[in-house]
KOLNUTOR-184321 format. One record per residue: residue number from 1; chain; x, y, z of N, C-alpha, C in turn. Coordinates in Angstrom, 1 decimal. Example, Ala and Ser with C-alpha at 12.3 -4.5 7.8 and 13.67 -1.06 7.14 Angstrom:
% KOLNUTOR-184321
> 1 A 13.2 -5.7 7.8 12.3 -4.5 7.8 13.2 -3.3 7.8
> 2 A 12.8 -2.2 7.1 13.7 -1.1 7.1 12.9 0.0 7.9
***
This chain:
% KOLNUTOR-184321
> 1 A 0.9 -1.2 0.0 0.0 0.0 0.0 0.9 1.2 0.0
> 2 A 0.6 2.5 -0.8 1.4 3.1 -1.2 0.6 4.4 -0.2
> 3 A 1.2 5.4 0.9 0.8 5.9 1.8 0.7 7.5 0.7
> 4 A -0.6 8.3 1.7 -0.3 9.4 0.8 0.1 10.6 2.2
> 5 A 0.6 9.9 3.3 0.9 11.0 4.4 1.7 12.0 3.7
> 6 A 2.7 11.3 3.3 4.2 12.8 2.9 3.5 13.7 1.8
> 7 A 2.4 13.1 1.1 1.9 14.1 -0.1 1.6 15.2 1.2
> 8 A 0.4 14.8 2.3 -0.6 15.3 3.0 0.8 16.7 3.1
> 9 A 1.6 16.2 4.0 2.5 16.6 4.6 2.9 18.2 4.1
> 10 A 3.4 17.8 2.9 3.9 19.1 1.8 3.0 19.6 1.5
> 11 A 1.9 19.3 1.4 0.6 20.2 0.7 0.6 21.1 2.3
> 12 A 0.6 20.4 3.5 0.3 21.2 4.5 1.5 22.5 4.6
> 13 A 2.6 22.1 4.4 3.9 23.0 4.3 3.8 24.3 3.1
> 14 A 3.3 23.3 2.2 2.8 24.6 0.9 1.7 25.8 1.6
> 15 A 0.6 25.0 2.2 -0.5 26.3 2.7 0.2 27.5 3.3
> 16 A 0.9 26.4 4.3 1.8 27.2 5.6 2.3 28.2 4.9
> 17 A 3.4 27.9 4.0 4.3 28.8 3.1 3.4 30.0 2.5
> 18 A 2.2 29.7 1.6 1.8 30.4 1.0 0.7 31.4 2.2
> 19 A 0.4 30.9 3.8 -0.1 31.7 4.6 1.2 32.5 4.9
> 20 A 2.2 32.7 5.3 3.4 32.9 5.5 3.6 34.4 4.4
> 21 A 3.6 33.9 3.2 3.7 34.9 1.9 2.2 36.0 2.8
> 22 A 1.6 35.6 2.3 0.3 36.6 2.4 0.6 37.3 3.7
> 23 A 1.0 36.7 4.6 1.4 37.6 6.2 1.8 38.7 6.0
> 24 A 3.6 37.8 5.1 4.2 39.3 5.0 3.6 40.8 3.8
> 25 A 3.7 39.9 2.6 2.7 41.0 2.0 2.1 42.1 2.7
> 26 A 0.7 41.5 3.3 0.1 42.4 4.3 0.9 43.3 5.5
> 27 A 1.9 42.8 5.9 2.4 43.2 6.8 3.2 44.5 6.0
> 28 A 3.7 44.4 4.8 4.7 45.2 3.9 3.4 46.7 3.4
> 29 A 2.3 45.6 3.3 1.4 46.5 2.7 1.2 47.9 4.0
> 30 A 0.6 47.4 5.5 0.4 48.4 6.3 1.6 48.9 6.1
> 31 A 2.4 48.3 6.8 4.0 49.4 7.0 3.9 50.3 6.2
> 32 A 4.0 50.3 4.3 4.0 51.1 3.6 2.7 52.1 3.6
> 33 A 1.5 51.6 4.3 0.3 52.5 4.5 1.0 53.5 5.6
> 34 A 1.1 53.1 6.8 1.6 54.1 7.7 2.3 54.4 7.4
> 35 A 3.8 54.7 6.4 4.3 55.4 6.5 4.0 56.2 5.6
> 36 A 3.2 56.0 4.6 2.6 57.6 3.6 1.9 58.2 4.5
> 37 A 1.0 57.5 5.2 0.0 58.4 6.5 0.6 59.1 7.2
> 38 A 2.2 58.9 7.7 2.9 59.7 8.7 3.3 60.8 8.2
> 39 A 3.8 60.3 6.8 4.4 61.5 5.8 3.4 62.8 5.3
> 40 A 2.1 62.0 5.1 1.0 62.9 5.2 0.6 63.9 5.9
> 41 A 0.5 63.5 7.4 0.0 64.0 8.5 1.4 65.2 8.5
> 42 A 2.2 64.8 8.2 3.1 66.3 9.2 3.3 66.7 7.6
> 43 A 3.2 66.5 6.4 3.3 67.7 5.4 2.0 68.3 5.6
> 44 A 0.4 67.2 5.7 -0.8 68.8 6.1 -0.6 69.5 7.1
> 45 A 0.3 68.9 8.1 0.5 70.0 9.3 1.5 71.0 9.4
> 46 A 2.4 70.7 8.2 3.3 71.8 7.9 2.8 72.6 6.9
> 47 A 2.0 72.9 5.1 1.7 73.7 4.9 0.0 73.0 4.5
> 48 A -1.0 72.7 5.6 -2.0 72.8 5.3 -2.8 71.8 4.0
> 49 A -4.3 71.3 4.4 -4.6 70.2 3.8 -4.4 70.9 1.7
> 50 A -4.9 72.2 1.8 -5.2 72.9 0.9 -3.9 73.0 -0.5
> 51 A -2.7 73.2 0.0 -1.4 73.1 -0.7 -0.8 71.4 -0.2
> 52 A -1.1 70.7 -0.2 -0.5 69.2 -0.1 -1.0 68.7 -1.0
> 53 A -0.3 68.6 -1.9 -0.9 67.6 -3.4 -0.2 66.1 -3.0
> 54 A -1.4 65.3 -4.0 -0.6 64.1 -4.0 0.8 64.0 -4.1
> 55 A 1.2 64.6 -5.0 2.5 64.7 -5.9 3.6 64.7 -4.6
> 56 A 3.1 65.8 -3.9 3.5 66.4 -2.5 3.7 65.3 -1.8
> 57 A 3.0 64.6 -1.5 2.5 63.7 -0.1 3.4 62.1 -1.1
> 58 A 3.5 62.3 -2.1 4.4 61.0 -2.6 5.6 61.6 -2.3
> 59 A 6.2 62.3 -2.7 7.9 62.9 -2.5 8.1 63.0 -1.0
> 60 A 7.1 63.5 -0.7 7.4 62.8 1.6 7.7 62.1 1.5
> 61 A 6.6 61.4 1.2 6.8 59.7 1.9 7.1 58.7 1.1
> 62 A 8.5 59.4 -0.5 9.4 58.5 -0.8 8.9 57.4 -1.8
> 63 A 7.8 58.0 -2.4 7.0 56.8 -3.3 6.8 57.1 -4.5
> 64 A 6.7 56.6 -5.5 5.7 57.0 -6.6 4.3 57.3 -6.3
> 65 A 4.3 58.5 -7.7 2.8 59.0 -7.5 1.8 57.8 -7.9
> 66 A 2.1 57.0 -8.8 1.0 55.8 -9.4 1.6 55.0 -7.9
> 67 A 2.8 54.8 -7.3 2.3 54.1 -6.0 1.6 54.5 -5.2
> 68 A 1.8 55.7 -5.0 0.8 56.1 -4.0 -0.8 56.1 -4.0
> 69 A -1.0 56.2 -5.1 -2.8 56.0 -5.6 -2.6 54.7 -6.1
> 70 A -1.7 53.5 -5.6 -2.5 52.0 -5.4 -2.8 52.0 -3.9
> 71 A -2.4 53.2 -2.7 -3.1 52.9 -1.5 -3.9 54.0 -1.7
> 72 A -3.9 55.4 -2.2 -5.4 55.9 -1.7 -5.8 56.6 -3.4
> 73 A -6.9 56.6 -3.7 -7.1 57.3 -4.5 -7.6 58.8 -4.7
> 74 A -7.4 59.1 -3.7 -7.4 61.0 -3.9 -6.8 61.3 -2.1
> 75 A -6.9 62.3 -2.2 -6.4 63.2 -0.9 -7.1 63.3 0.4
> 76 A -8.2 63.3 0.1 -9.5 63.1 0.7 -9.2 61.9 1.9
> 77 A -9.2 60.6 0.7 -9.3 59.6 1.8 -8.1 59.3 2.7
> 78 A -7.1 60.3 2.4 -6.0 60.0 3.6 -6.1 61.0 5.3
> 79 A -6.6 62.3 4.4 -7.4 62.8 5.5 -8.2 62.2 6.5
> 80 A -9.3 61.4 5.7 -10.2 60.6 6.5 -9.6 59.6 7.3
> 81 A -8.5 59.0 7.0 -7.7 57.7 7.3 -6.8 58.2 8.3
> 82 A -6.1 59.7 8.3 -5.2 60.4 9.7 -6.4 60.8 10.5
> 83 A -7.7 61.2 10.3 -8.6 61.8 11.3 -9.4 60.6 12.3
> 84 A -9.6 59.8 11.1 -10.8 58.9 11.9 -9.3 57.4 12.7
> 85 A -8.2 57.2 12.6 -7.6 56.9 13.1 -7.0 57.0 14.6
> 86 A -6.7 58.4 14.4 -7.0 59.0 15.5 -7.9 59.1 16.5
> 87 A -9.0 59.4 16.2 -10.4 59.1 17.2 -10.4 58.1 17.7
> 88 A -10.9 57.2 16.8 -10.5 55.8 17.3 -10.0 54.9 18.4
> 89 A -8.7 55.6 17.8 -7.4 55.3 19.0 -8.0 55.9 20.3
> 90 A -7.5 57.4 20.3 -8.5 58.4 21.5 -9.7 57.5 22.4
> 91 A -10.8 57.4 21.5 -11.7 56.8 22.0 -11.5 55.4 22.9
> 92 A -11.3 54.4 22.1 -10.9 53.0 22.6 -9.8 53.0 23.5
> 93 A -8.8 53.6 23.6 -8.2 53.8 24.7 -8.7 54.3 25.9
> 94 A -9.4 55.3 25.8 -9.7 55.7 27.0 -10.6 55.3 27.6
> 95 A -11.7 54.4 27.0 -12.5 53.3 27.3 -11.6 52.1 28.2
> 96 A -11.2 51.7 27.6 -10.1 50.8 28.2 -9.3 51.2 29.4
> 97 A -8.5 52.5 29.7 -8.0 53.3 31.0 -9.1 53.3 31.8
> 98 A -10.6 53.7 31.5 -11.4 54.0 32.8 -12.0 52.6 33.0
> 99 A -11.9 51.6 32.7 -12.5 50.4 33.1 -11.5 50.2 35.0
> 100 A -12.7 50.3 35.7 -12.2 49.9 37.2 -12.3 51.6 37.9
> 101 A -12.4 52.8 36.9 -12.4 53.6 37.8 -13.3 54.3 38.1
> 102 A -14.0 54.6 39.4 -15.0 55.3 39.0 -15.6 56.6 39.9
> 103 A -14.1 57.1 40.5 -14.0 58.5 40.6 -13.9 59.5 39.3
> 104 A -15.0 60.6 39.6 -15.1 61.0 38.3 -13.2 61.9 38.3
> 105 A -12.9 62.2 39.4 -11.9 63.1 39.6 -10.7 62.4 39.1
> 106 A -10.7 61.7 39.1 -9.5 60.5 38.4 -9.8 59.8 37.0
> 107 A -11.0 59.7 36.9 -11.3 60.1 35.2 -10.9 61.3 34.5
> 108 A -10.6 62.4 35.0 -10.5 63.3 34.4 -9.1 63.5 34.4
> 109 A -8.4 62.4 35.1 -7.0 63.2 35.0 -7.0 61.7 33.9
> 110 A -7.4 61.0 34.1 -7.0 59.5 32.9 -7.4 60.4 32.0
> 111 A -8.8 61.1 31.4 -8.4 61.4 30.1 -7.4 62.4 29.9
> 112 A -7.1 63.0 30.2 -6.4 64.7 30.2 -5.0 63.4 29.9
> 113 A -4.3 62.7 30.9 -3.2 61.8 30.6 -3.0 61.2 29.3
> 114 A -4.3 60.4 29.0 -4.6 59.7 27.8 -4.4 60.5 26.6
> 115 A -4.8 61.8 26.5 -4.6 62.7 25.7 -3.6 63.4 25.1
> 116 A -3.1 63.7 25.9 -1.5 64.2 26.4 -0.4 63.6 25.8
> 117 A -0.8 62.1 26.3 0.3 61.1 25.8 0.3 60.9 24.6
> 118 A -0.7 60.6 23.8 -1.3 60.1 22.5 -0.9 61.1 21.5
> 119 A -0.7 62.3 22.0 -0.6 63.4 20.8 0.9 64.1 20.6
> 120 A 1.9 63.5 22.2 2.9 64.0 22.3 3.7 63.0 21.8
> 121 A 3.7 61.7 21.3 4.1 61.0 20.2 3.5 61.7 18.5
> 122 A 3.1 62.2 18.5 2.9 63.1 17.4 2.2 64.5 17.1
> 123 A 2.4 65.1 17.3 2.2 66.6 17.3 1.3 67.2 16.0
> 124 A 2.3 66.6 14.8 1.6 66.9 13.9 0.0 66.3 13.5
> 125 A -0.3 65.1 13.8 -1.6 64.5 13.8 -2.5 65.3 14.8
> 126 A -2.3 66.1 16.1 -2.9 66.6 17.0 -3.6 68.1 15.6
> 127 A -2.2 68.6 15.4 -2.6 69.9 14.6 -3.3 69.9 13.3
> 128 A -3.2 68.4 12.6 -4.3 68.1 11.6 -5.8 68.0 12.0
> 129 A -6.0 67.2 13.3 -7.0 67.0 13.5 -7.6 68.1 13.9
> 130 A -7.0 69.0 14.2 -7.5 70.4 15.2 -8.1 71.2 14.1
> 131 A -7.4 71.2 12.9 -7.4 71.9 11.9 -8.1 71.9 10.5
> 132 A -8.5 70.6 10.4 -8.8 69.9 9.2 -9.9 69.4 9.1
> 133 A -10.9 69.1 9.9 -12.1 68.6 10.0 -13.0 68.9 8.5
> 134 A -12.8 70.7 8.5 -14.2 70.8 7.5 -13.5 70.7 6.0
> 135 A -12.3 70.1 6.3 -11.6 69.5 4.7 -12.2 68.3 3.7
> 136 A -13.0 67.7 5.2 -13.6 66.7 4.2 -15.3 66.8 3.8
> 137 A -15.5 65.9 3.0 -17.1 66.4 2.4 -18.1 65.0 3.0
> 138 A -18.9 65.6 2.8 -20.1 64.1 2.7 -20.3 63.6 3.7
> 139 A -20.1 61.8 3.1 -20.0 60.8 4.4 -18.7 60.8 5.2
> 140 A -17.3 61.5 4.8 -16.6 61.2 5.7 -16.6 62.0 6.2
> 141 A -16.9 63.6 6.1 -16.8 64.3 6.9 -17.9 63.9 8.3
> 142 A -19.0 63.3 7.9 -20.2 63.0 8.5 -19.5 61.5 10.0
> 143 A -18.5 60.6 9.2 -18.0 59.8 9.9 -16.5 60.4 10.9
> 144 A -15.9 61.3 10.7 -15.3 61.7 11.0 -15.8 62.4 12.3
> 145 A -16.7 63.4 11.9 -17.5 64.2 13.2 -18.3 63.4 14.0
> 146 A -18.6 62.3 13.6 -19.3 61.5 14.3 -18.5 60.9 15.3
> 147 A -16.9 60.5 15.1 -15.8 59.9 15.9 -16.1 61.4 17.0
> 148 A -15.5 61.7 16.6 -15.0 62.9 17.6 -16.0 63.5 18.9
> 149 A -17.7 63.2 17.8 -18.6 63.7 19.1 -18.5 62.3 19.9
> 150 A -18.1 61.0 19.6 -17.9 59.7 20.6 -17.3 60.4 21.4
> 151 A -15.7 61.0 21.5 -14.9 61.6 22.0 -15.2 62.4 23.4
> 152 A -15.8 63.8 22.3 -16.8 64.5 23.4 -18.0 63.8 24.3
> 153 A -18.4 63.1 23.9 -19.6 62.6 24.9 -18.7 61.8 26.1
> 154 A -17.6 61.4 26.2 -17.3 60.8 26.8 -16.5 61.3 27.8
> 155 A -16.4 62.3 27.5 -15.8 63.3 28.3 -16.4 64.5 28.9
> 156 A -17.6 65.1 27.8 -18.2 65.5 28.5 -19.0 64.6 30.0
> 157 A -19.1 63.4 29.9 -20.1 62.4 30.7 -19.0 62.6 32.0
> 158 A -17.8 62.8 31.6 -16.8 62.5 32.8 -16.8 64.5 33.9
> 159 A -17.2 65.1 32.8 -17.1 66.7 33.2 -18.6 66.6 34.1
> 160 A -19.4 66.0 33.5 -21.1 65.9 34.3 -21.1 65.4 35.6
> 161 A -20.1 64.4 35.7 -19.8 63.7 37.0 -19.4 64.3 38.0
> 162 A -18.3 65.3 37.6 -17.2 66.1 38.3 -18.5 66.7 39.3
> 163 A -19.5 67.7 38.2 -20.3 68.7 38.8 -20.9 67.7 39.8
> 164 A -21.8 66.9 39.5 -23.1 66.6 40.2 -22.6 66.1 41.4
> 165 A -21.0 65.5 41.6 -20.8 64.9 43.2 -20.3 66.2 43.9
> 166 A -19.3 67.2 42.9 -18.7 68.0 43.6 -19.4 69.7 44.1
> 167 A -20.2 69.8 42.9 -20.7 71.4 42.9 -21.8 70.6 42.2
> 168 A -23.1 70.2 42.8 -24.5 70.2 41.6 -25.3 71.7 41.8
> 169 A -24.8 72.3 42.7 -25.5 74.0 42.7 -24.7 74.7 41.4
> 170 A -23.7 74.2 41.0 -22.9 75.3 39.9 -23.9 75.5 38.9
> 171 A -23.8 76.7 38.4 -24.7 77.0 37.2 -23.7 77.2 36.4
> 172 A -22.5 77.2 36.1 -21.6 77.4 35.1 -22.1 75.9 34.0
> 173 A -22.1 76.6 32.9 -22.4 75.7 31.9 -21.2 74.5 31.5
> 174 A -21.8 73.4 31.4 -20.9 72.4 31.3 -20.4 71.8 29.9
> 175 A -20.9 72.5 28.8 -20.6 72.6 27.8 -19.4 73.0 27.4
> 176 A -19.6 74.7 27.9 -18.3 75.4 27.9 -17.1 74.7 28.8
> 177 A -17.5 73.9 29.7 -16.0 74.1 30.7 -15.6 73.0 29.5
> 178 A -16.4 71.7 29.2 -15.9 70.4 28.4 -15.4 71.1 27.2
> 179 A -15.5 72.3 26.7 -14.8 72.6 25.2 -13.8 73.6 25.7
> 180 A -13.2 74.1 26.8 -12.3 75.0 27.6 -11.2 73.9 28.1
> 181 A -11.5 72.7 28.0 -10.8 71.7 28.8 -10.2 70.9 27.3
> 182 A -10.6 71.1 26.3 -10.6 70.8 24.8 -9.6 71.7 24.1
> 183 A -9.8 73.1 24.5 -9.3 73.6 23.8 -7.4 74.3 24.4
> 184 A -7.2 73.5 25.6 -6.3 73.7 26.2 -5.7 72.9 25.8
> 185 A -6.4 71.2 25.9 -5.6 70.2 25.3 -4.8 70.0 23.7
> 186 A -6.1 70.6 22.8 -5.6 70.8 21.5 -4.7 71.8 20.7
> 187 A -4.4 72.5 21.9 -3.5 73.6 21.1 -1.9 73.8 21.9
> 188 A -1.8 72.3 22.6 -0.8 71.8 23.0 0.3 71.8 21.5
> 189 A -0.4 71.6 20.7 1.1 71.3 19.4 1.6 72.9 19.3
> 190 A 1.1 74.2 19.9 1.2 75.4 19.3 2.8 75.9 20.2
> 191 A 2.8 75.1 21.3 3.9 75.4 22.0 4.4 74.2 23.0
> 192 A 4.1 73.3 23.0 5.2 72.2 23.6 5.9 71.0 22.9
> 193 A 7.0 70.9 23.9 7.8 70.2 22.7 8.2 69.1 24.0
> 194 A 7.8 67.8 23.7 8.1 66.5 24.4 9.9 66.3 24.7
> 195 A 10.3 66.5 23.3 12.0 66.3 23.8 12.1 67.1 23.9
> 196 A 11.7 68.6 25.0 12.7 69.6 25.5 12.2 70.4 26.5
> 197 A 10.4 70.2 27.1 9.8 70.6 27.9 9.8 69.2 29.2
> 198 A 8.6 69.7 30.2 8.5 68.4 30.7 7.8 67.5 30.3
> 199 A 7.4 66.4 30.9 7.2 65.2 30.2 5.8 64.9 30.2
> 200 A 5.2 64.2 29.6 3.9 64.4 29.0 2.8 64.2 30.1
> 201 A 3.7 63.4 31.1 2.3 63.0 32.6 2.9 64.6 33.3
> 202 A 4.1 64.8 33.0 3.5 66.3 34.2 2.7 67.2 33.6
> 203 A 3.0 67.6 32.5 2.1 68.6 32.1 0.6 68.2 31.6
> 204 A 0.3 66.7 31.5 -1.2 66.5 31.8 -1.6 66.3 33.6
> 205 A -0.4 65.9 34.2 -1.4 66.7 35.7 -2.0 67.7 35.9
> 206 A -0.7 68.6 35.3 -0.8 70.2 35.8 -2.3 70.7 35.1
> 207 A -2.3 70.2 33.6 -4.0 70.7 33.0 -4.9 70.0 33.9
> 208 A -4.9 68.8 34.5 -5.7 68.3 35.2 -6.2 69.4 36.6
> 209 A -4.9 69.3 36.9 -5.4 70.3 38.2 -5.6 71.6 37.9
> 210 A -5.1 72.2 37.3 -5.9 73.9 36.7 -7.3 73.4 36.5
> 211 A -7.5 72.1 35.4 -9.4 72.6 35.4 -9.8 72.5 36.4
> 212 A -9.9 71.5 37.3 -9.9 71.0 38.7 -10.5 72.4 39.7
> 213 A -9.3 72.8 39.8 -9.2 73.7 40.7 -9.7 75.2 40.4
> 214 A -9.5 75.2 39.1 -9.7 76.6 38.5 -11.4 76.8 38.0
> 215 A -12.1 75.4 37.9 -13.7 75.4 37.6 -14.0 75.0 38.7
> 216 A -13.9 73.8 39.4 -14.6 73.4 40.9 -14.0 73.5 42.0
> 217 A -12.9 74.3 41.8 -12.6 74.3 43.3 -12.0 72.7 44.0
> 218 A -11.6 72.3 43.3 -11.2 70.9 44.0 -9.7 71.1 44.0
> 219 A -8.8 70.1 45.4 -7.5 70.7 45.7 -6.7 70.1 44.5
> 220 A -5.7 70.5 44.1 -4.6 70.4 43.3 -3.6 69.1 43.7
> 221 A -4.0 68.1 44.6 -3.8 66.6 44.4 -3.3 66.0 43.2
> 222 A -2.4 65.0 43.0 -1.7 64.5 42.0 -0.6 65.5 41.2
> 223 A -0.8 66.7 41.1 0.2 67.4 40.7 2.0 67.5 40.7
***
């Protein structure tokens, strides 16, 4: 009887191989995606979505222009692809940090942290996203803004908490303090610099405790 295990064998070795190929491919493929997306993100954040041509955003990031439109086909979708990445991240992370906590006061320094951190590994993605929103049209502008109000609700939810344990008599509006607490964080790319200021958890305590202290009155703890 003539066995057919060794056929089995090699056919199993061949899949393996040819699962192996497809790995890396894919694996070659992201790498090559993120790195036009990185190249992307800091040329729109150097001269703006409006002057970044494809042409532009290939000579960054080292590619041909026909390679570069085998990963995106207009400008648009790399916007949407640095914006809603972002969020994303933001979001699901910070979901993830507040699991187990459920002082609102220490929520607010996990996001302010979470924040801080996330954007001081890239500066220039902070100043795209701050900047760029109404660059896109339609549905992605529509999916885009949609990330971002996840964002806000989540934080606003964490600002709602602050009040109702600590001050539910405040009449200060809680809209404004959650976009005052926004707008402190996002305009961090305008003047700090990670390799040469301090380091990204002190200066998200110190925002932590200015809102803290500077909207409710709560002591300057953790700082």
């Amino acid at each position: 009887m003539i066995s057919h295990r060794p056929e089995r064998l090699f056919e199993h070795e061949r899949h393996s191989e040819a699962a192996n190929r497809k790995s890396d491919i894919r694996g070659t493929y992201d790498e090559r995606l993120n790195r036009i997306l990185e190249a992307a993100t800091g040329l729109i954040a150097r001269v703006g979505y409006g002057r970044a041509s494809m042409r532009a955003v290939a000579k960054e990031a080292a590619v041909s222009l026909a390679g570069l439109y085998h990963y995106f086909d207009s400008k648009e979708r790399m916007l949407f692809l640095i914006q809603t990445r972002a969020f994303n991240s933001l979001v699901n992370n910070l979901r993830e940090k507040l699991l187990g906590v459920t002082d609102p006061v220490e929520q607010l320094r996990v996001m302010v942290r979470a924040h801080v951190g996330h954007f001081a590994a890239n500066m220039a993605a902070l100043k795209v996203c701050s900047h760029e929103l109404d660059s896109l049209t339609g549905a992605a502008h529509d999916e885009a803004r949609r990330l971002r109000r996840d964002y806000y609700d989540l934080t606003r939810g964490i600002v709602d908490r602050i009040y109702d344990e600590h001050t539910p008599e405040s009449t200060l509006d809680r809209h404004v303090a959650t976009m005052c607490l926004f707008g402190t964080l996002n305009w961090l790319y305008r003047w700090y610099d990670p390799k040469r200021d301090r380091s990204p958890t002190t200066i998200a305590n110190q925002i932590s405790s200015q809102f803290l202290h500077g909207v409710l009155g709560v002591s300057n703890r953790g700082c």
